[in-house]
C-alpha positions in Angstrom: 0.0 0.0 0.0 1.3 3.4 -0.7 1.8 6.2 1.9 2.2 9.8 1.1 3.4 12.4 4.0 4.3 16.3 3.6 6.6 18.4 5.8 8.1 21.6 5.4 10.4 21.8 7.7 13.5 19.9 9.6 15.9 17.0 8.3 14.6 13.6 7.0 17.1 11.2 7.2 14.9 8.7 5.9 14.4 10.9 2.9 17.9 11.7 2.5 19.2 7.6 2.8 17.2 6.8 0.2 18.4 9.2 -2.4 21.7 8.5 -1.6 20.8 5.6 -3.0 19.6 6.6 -6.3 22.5 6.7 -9.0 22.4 10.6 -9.5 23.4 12.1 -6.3 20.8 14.1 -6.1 21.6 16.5 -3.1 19.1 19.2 -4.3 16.6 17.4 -3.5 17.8 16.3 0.5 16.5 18.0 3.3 19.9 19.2 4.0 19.6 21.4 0.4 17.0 23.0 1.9 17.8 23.7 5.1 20.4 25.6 3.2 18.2 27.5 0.9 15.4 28.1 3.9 18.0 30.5 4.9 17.8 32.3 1.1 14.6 33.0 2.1 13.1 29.6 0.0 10.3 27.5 1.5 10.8 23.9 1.4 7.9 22.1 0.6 8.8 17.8 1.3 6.4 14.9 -0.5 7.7 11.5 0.0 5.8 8.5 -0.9 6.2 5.0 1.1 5.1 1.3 0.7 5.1 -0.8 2.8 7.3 1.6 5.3 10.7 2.4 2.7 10.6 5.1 0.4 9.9 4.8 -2.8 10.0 8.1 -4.2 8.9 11.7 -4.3 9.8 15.0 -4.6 11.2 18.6 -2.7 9.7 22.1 -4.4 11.3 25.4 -3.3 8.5 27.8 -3.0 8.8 31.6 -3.3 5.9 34.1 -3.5 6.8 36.8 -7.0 5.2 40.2 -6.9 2.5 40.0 -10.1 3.0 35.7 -10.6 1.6 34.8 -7.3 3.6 32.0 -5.8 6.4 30.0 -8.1 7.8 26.6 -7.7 10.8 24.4 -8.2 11.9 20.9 -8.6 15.4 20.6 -8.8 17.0 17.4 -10.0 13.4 15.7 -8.9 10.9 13.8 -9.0 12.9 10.7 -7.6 10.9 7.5 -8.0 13.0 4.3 -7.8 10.4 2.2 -9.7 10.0 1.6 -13.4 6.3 0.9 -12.5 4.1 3.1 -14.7 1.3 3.4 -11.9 4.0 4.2 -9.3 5.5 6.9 -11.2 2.0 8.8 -12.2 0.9 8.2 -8.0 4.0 10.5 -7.2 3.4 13.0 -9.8 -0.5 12.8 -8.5 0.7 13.8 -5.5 2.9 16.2 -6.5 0.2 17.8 -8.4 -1.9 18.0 -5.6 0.7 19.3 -3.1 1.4 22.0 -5.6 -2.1 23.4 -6.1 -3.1 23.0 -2.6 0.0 25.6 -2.0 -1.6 27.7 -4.4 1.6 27.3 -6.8 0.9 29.2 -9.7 3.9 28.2 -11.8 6.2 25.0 -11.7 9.2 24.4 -13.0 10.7 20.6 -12.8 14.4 19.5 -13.9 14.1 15.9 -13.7 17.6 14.3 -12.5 20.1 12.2 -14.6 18.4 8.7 -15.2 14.4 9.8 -14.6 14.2 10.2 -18.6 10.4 8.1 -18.3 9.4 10.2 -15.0 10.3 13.3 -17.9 8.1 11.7 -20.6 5.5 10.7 -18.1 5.1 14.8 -17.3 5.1 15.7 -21.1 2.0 13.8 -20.9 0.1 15.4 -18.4 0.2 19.8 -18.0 3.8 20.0 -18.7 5.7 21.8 -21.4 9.4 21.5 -22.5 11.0 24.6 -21.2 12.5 27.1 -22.9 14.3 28.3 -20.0 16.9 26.3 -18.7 17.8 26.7 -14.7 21.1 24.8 -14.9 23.5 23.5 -17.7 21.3 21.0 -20.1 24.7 18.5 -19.7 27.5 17.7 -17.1 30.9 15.9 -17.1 31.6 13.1 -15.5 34.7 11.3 -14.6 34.8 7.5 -13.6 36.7 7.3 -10.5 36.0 3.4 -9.5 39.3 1.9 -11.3 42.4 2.6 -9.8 44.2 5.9 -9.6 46.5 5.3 -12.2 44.1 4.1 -14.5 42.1 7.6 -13.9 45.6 9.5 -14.6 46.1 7.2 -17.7 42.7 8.9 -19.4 43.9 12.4 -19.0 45.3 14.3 -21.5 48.9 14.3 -21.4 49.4 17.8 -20.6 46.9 17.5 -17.7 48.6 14.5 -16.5 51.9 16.3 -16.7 50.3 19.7 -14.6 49.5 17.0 -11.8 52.4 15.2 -11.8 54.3 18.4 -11.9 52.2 20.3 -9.2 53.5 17.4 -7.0 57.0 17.8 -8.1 57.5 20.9 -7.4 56.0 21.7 -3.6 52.6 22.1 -4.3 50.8 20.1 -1.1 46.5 20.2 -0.9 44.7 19.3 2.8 41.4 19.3 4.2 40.4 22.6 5.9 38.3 23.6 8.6 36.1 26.2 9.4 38.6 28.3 10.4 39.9 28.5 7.2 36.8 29.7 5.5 38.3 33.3 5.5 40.8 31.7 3.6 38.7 30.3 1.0 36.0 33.7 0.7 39.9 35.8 0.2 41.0 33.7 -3.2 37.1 34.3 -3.6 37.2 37.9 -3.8 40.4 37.9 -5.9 39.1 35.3 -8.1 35.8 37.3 -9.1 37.2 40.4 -9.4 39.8 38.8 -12.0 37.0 37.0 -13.7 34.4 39.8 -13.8 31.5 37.6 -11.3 29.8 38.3 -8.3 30.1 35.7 -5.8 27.4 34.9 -3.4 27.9 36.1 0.0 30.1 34.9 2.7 27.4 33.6 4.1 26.2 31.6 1.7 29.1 29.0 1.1 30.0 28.8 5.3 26.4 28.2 5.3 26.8 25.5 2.5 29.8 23.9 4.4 28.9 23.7 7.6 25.4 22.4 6.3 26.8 19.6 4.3 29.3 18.8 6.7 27.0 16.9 8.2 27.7 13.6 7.6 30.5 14.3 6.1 29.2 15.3 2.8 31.2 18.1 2.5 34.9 19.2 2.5 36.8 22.3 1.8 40.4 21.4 -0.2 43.4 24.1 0.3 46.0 23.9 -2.1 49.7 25.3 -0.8 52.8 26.6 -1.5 55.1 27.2 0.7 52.8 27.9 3.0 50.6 30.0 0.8 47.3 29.2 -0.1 47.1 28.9 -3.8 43.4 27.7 -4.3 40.6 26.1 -2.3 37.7 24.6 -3.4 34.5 23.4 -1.6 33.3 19.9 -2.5 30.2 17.9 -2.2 30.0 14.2 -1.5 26.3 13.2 -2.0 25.4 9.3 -2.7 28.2 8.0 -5.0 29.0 11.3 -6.9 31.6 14.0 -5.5 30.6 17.3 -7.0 33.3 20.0 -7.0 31.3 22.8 -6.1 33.3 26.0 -6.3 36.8 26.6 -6.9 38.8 30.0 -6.7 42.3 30.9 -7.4 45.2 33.6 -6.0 46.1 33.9 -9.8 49.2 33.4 -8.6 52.5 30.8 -9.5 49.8 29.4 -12.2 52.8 27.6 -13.4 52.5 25.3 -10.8 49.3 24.3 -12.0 47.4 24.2 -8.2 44.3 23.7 -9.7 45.0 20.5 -11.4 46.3 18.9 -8.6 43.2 20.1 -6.4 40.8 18.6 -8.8 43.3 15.4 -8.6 42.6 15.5 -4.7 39.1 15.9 -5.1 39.0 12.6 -7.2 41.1 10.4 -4.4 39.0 12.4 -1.6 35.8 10.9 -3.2 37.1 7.6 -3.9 38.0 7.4 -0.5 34.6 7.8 0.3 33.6 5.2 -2.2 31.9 7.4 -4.7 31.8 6.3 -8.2 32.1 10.0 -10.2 33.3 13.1 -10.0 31.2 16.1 -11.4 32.7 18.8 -12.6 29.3 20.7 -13.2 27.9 21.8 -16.9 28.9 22.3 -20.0 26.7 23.8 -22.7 24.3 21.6 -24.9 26.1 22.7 -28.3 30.0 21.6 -26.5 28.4 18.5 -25.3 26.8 17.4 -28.6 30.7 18.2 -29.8 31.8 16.0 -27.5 29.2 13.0 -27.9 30.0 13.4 -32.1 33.8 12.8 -31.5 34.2 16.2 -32.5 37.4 19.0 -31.3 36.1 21.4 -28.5 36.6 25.2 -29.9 38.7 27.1 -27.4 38.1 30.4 -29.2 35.8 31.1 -26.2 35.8 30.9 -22.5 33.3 28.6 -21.8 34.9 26.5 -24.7 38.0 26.4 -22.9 36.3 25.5 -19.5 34.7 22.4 -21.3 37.6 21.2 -22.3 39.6 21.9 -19.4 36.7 19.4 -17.4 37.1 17.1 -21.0 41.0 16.6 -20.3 40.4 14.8 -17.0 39.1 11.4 -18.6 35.4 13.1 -18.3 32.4 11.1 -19.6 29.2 14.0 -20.9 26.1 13.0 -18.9 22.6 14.1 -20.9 19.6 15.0 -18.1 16.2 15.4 -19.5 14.7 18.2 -20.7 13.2 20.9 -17.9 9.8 21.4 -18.3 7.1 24.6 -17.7 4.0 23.4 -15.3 1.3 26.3 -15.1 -1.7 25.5 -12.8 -3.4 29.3 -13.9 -2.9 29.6 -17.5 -4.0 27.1 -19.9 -1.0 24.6 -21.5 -1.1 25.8 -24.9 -0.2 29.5 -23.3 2.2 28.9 -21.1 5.4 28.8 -23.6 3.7 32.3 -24.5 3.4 33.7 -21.3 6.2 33.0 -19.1 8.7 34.6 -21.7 6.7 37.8 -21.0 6.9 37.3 -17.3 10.2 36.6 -17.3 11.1 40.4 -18.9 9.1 41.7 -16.3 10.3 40.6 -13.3 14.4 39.7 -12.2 13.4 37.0 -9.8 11.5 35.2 -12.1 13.8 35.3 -15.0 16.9 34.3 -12.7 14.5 31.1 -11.1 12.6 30.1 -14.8 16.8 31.1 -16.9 19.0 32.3 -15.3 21.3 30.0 -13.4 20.7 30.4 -9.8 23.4 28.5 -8.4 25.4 27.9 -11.4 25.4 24.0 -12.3 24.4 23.0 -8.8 21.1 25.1 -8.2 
């Protein structure tokens, strides 16, 4: 018999264990996530369906009320449903329809995860509408990190396996912060957005992200030296059997010594430590990706070609998600690829939740 419960507040362990065991790693949808984002000002809204007592699926929406849209919703790397069963699947998307309206949600925006491609379909059949507004990059990449370390090294590119190799050669040493060195991290984070033209998030956004995930130890934050001076840091993610490296920031200086490559290297024994399968180095853009899947050379005429195939040189694998998809519960289907365009020039909020990226790869 199938159960359905709704909270809104407070961890879920049971929630959380079982998406850690789902093949994706999908931490956006944990109650740790949104803990997180509750302090963004987000409203976490919990559905999780059970038989027999275990979960076996269901789905977190972050709710936000937008002047002139009424209250918006999202579904980030979710609905989870670890049956193929048809009637399963359409009971948790039931629910969620339900939950959704009885929150008076006006707009919905759902980005299945990596794997859910039938729980995608099974939504293009009912209200939903392909997106034309992604949240987050349409593709990721991927390394394998199960065989052996010199295996992974062995599907490099020579020169990154060289900027490793060298990094360790010549001093360069990477260990596992604390708290205490946060001020560290948000310092190369100032210098590194300022070089690169970005806004960071506030300080207070990635010590809350650390401390958050530390729990369990799903997080870690990674300093890279040089004698005795920090040359990068980066703040990782371990969430079911992927390691996500979620934001890394530079000194921009001795780049000869190639710090970064030998972080990223760190990050890939760090996770296999903790017996997760891949490493994500977040998104690359559907065009590069399609590149990549065709056997094709990655430009490097631009920036963002040049960041693919810096995450390409590690031995990375492109991983396809489904399609995001446009729920409206005012308008009717057939206008709501019309409409939210408009709404989106209207209001910032809205344009940065329905296109914009809100947390870059990882929102």
């Amino acid at each position: 018999m199938l159960e359905v419960s709704v909270s809104k507040n407070g961890l879920d362990p049971d929630w959380d264990n079982f998406l850690e065991t789902r093949p994706d790693g999908c931490y956006q949808q944990s109650s740790l996530w949104a803990k997180l984002k509750s302090a963004g000002g987000w409203k976490p809204l919990r559905l999780v369906v059970k038989e027999n007592g275990a979960v076996i699926g269901g789905a977190q929406m972050l709710l936000r009320p937008v002047k002139s849209l009424g209250c918006v919703g999202y579904v980030s790397k979710g609905p989870v449903v670890a049956s193929n069963d048809a009637a399963v699947q359409d009971y948790v998307l039931d629910q969620l329809d339900r939950v959704a309206k009885a929150q008076n949600v006006r707009f919905l925006k759902v980005q299945p995860p990596y794997g859910q491609e039938d729980v995608a379909e099974r939504l293009l059949e009912r209200r939903a509408i392909p997106s034309e507004a992604e949240v987050v990059s349409p593709a990721t990449a991927r390394v394998d990190i199960r065989p052996e370390p010199e295996a992974i090294l062995a599907r490099m590119s020579r020169g990154r396996r060289k900027a490793v190799r060298r990094a360790e050669r010549d001093g360069v040493t990477v260990r596992e912060g604390t708290d205490a060195d946060m001020p560290t991290f948000h310092r190369l984070l100032r210098i590194h957005s300022e070089e690169r033209g970005y806004h960071p998030y506030p300080e207070s956004y990635h010590r809350n992200l650390y401390s958050t995930f530390l729990t369990g130890g799903h997080a870690c934050l990674l300093i890279a030296e040089y004698e005795g001076e920090a040359l990068a840091a980066m703040i990782i993610l371990r969430f079911g059997d992927v390691v996500f490296g979620m934001f890394i920031v530079d000194s921009g200086l001795h780049m000869e010594l190639s710090a970064q490559s030998l972080l990223r290297w760190k990050t890939i024994l760090w996770g296999k430590e903790k017996g997760c399968a891949w490493y994500d180095f977040g998104g690359i853009s559907m065009p590069i990706a399609e590149a990549v899947l065709k056997g094709e050379r990655i430009p490097d005429t631009t920036r963002e070609g040049r960041l693919a195939r810096s995450k390409m040189s590690f031995g990375s694998q492109v991983l396809l998600r489904p399609a995001a998809c446009d729920i409206s519960y005012v308008w009717p289907r057939r206008l709501t690829g019309r409409i939210v365009p408009a709404v989106m020039k209207m209001q910032p909020l809205v344009r940065s939740l329905l296109g914009g990226s809100i947390h870059g790869d990882y929102a």
